[in-house]
N, C-alpha and C positions, 0 to 999 in steps of 0.2 A: 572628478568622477568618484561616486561611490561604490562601495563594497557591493555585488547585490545579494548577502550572504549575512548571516548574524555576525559579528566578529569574535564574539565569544564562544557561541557554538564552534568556530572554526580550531578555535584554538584548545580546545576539548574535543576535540574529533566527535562532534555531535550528530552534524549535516553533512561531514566528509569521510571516508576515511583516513584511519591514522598513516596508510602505506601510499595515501595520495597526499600526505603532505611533509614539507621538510621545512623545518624549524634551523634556522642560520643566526647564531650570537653576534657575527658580524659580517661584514660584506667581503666575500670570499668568491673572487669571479671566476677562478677554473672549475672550482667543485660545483657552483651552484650556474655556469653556464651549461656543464655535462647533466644538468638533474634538468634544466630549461630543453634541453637536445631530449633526452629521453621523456619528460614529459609529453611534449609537442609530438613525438613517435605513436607517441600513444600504443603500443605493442599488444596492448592488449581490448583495447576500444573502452577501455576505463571512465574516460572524459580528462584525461589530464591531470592535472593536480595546481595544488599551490606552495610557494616557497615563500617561510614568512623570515623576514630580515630581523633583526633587532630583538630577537627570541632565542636563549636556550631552550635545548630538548634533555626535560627528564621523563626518563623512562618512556617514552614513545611521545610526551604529552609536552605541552609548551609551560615552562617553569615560570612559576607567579609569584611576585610580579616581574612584568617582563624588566629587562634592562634598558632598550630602547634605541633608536638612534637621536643624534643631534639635527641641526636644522644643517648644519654643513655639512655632517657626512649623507646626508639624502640628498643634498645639491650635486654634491660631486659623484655619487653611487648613480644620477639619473642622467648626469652627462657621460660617465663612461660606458653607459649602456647604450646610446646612441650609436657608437663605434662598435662595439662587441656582439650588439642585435644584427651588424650586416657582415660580422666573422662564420654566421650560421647559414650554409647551404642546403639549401633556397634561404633565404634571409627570413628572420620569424621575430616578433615584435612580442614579447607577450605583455599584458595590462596590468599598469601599474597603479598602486594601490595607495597613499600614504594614512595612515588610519592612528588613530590614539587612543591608548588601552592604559590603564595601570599611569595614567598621569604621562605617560613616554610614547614618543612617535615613534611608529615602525613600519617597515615596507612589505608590504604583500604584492607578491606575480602572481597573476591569475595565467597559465600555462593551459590553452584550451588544447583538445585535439586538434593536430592540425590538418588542413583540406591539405597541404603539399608535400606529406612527408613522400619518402624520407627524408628527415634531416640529419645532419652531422654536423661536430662541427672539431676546432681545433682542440687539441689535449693540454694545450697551455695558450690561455687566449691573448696572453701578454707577449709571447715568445715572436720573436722577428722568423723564426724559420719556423711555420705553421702545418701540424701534422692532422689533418683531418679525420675523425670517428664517428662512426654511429654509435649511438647509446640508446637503450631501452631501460623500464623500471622493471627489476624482479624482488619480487613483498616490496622492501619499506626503501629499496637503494636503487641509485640508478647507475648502470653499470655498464661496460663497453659489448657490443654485440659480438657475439661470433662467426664464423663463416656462416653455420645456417642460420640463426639468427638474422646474419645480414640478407641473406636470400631469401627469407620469408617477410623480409620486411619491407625491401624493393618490390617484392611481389602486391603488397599492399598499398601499391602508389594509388591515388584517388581512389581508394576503395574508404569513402567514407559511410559512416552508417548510416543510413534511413532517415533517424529521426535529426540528423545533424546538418543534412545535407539542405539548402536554400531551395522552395519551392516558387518555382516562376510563374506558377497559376495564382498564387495570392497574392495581391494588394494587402495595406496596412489597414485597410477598411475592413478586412475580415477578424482582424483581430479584434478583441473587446478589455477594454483600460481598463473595465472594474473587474477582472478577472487577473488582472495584472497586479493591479492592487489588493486583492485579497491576499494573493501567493506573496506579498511583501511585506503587508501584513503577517501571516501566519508565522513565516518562517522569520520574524526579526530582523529585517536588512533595514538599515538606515535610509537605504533607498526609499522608502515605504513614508517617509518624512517631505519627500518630492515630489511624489506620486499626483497630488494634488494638483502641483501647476504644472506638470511634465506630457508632453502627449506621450501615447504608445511608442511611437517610433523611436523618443528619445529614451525609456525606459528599455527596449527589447535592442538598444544599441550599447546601452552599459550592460546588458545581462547576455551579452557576445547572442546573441539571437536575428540577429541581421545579416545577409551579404547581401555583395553586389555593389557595384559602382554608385556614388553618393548622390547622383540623379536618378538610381533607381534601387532602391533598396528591397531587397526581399527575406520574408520572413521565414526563417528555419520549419522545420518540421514539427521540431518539438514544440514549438512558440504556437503553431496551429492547433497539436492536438490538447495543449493545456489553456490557451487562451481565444479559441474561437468557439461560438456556439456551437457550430455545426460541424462540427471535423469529421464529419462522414460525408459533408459534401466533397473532400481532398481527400480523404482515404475512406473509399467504399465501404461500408457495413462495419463501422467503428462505433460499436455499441454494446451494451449486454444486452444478450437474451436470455432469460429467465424461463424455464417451463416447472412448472412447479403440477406433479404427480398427486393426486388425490385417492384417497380411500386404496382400497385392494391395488398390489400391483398389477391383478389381471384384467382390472376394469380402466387403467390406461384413459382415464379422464385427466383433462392437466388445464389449465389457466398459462397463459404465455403474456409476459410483460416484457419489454425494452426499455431500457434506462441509457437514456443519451446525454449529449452534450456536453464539453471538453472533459476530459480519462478520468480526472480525479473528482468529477463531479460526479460521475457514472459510478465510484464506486462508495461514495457517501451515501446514493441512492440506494443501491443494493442493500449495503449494510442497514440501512435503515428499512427494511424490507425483511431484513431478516430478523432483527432484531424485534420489532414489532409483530411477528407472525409466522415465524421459526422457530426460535430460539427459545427453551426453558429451564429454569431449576426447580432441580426436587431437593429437600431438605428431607435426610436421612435421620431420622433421632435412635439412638442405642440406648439399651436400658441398662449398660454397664457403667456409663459415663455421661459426661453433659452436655458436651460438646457433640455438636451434630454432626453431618457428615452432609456436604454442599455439591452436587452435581448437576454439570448443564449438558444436553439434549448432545449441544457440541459447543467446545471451548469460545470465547468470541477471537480471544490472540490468534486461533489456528485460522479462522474463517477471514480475520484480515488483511491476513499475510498471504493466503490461497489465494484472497480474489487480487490483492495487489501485484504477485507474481504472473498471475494472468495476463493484466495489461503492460505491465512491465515488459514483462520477457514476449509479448507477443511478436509474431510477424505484421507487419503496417501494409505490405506489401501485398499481402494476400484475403482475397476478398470473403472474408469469413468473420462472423463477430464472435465475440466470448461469449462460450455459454455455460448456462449455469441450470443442471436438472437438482431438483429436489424430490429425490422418493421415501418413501414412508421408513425406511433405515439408513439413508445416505443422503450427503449432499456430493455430488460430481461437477468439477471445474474443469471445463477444456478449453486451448487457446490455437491457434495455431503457431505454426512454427515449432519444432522440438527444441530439448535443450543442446547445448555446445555438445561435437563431437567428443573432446574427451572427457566426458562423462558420462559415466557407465550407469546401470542401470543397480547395481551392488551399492551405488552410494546414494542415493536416496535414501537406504538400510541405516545406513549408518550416521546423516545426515550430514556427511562430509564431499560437501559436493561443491569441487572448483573447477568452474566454466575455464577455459583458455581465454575465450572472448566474449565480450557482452554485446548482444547483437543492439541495445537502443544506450546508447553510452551517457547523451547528456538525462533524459527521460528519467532515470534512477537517479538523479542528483537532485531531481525539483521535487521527485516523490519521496526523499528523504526529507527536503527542505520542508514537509508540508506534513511529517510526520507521518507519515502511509507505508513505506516501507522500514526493515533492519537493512544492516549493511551487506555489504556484497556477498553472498556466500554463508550468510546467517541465516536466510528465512528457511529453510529445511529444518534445519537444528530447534527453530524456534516451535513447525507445526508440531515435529515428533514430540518436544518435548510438552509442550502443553495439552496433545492430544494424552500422552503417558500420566501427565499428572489429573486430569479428571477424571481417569480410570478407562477412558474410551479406547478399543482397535487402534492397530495401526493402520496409519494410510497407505492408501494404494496409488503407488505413482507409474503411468502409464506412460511411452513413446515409441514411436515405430524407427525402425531400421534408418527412415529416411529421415527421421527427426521433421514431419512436416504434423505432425499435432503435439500436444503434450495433454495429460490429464492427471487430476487429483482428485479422490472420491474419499474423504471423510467419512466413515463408520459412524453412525448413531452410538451414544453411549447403550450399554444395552439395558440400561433400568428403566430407561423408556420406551424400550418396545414391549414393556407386558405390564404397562397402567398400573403398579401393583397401587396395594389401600393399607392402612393401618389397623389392627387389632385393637382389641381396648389395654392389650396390655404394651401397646409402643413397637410392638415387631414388625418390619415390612415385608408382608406375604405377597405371594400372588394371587390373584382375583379368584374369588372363588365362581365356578362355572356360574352363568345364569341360568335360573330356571323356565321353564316352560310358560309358568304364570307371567314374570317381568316381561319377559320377549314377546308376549301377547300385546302385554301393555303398554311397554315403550313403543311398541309397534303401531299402537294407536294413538297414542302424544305425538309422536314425532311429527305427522301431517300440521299439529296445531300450532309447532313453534317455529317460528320464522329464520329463517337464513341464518343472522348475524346471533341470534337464540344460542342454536344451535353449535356457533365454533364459540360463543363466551364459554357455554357448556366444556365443551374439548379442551379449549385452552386453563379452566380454572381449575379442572380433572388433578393436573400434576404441578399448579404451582403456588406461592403463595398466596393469598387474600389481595383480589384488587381494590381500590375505589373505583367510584364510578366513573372519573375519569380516565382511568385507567383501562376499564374494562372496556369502555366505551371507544378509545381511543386504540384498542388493541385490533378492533375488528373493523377498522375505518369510517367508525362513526363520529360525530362532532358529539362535544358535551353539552345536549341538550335535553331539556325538561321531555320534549316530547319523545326521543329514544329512548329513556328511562322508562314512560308511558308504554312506550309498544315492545320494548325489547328486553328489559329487563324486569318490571314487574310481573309480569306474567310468569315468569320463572318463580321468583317469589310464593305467586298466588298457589304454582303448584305442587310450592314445598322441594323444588330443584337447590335452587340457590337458599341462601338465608345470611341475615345480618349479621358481621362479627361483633354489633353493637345492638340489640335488638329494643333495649331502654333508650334508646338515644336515637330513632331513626332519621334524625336530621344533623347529629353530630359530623362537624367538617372532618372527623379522623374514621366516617364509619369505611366499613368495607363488603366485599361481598367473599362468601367462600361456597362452596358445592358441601348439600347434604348427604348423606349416608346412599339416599336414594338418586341424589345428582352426580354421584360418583359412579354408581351400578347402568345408569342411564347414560353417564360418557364411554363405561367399557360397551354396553350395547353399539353407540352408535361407533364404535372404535372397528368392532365386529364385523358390522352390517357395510363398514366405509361409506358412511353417511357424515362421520365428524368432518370440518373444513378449518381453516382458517377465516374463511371469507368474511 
């Protein structure tokens, strides 16, 4: 059986974290049975952890190269575990690893949450007179429970999360193998070397994503909403929705898109949505220095980690999809479900914000593995601070009492809500009013230029020099002779646009930028809320 995990990542806390995993120099069965007990407790709906054998720990991290085990001490360490696995009440099995790093063999337990806790087990698993405990993990240790403790955790019996739980409406036919294999691909599991001649079944049985008895296996939650097409046919309106606000916010025109099919494909799509037709930088230049000054619309880190926290942290349970408004100074994320009771509404402030529990526990382990999220308790810290460093507002984070929504509304940076243009002498002003004459005259162009015309116009207003495929490709056109014909030369002809190569009109490096008059022409249509993306 292989890892279904990079093994390197693992051992740099890259796909895990560092307080879900413990590093054992050698095979130590009371200490590392009480970390199997409190992993398997799962106290926190974390997903468990792992315990790697044959590994010092320096400094939180797995010391290289490792030291390893023998071929005899892992014969004998996989026989005493046979006996010691049915010392743990309810008995719990966890998955054994034998993996080779650094030239030396070592053991990895994969310790999932478990469906039966609680469990306990003895305080010395060797001792003839056996004293049985609960243990939980608190940060990086796992430690003996206490009275409440114990009573919040019995409280816990089969209260497993959501996306963990085995759904009996799905066959193995709803899942899709090359979605399996891409996730093994991405994320470096050796598994992803098998994948080839492996069915699904047998891949979502190494990647603990299966229950149920072995004449009928059924596939987890999480397994559906990352590897089926359609995971809104098992969970109702599991989608974005997208309404994207045009021109004035009192004229309430908007486009509405849906971006489906399994979570992390949904939000590849988005991104790419925004990125193409959202998203811009202005290049500030100073006349005191050379160095320019680089700002976008709104940061991309902040916008990947809002829309990833979305699906993330959502409720699966309730029938309401992610939505995502875009108006002319903000982007607003809502999800439902709110965040964990004790967190307060002061720490968002301060980006210091620890859930008690994670309501989708394995879900954030595969959106790490796939590179879409930071680690637990990091992605707040990560918007504040990248929105701080482009110079943007801070965000605004939103929850109700009953914690049944949550919302993020991202702030426009504000250099782009006032179009400003450059002087001949490099200073970035603000527009100077139009006059009565241009407002006449853009007012009678504007019927002449067509749709995609019109947001090349908007779009080239505040940012660098496109090409043509670029420009072409920004407003959902293909790179073709004949949109150059209808959509961009005409701009040209009327002196809007113009060449940043004008000797060379066939040069593969030319580009297109807005003239003096294609600049005064996008604040017009900025005015009038005639600019689009579209």
């Amino acid at each position: 059986m292989l890892l279904p995990i990079n093994i390197n990542d693992l051992l740099g806390a890259k796909t895990v974290e560092s307080n879900r995993i413990e590093f054992k120099e050698g095979w130590n069965p009371d200490a590392i049975y009480r970390s199997i007990c409190a992993f398997a407790n799962d106290f926190d709906n974390s997903g468990g952890g792992y315990i790697v054998i044959g590994v010092a720990e320096e400094q939180g991290r797995a010391k290289r190269p490792v030291k390893g085990l023998s071929t005899e001490q892992i014969a004998r360490i996989q026989q005493e575990m046979i006996g010691y696995n049915n010392q743990i009440k309810p008995p719990y099995h966890p998955r054994f690893f034998i993996e080779e790093i650094d030239g030396q063999q070592i053991i990895i337990l994969w310790v999932l949450g478990s469906a039966s806790r609680p469990h306990e087990v003895p305080e010395n698993v060797g001792a003839s007179q056996k004293i049985h405990r609960y243990y939980i993990r608190q940060y990086a240790n796992s430690v003996r429970a206490n009275a409440e403790q114990q009573q919040e955790l019995i409280a816990m019996t089969n209260q497993v999360p959501f996306d963990d739980q085995p759904n009996t409406q799905a066959l193995m036919a709803n899942i899709s193998l090359l979605w399996i294999r891409e996730y093994l691909r991405i994320s470096g599991s050796r598994l992803s070397f098998q994948a080839g001649s492996s069915d699904a079944s047998d891949l979502l049985e190494q990647m603990g994503l299966l229950s149920g008895p072995p004449e009928h296996r059924f596939p987890r939650n999480v397994a559906l909403m990352l590897f089926c097409e359609t995971p809104e046919k098992f969970f109702p309106y599991t989608y974005i929705e997208l309404i994207h606000f045009r021109g004035n916010p009192g004229d309430r025109e908007f486009n509405e898109t849906q971006f489906t099919g399994p979570v992390q494909y949904q939000i590849r799509q988005l991104l790419d949505y925004l990125k193409g037709n959202i998203l811009t930088e202005k290049v500030i230049k100073h006349p005191d220095r050379a160095e320019a000054t680089r700002l976008f619309n709104y940061p991309l880190p902040a916008l990947e980690e809002a829309i990833a926290n979305c699906i993330y942290h959502r409720d699966y349970t309730v029938r309401e999809p992610v939505k995502v408004f875009i108006e002319v100074d903000h982007i607003r994320l809502q999800n439902s479900g709110g965040p964990d009771r004790a967190i307060r509404s002061e720490d968002f402030l301060t980006g210091r914000v620890r859930p008690k529990r994670y309501r989708n526990r394995r879900l954030g382990d595969f959106m790490k593995g796939l590179d879409l999220t930071e680690g637990h308790a990091t992605g707040i810290r990560l918007i504040l601070d990248t929105m701080a460093v482009n110079g943007s507002p801070v965000p605004i984070f939103t929850f109700d009492e009953e914690r049944s929504f949550f919302e993020v509304e991202l702030p426009i940076n504000p250099e782009f809500l006032r179009r400003s243009i450059a002087n001949s002498s490099g200073k970035d002003l603000a527009p100077l009013p139009l006059t009565a004459a241009e407002k006449t005259e853009f007012a009678s162009l504007v019927p002449a230029l067509t749709k995609p015309g019109i947001s090349m116009i908007h779009i080239l207003s505040d940012k660098m020099p496109y090409t043509r495929k670029e420009l072409l490709l920004s407003v959902g056109l293909a790179n073709h002779t004949d949109n150059v014909k209808r959509h961009i030369d005409p701009l040209l002809a009327k002196e809007i646009l113009r060449l940043t190569d004008p000797d060379s009109p066939r040069s593969p490096r030319q580009s297109y930028t807005p003239t003096e008059r294609g600049r005064r022409l996008a604040q017009y249509l900025l005015e009038q809320g005639i600019a689009s993306y579209d």
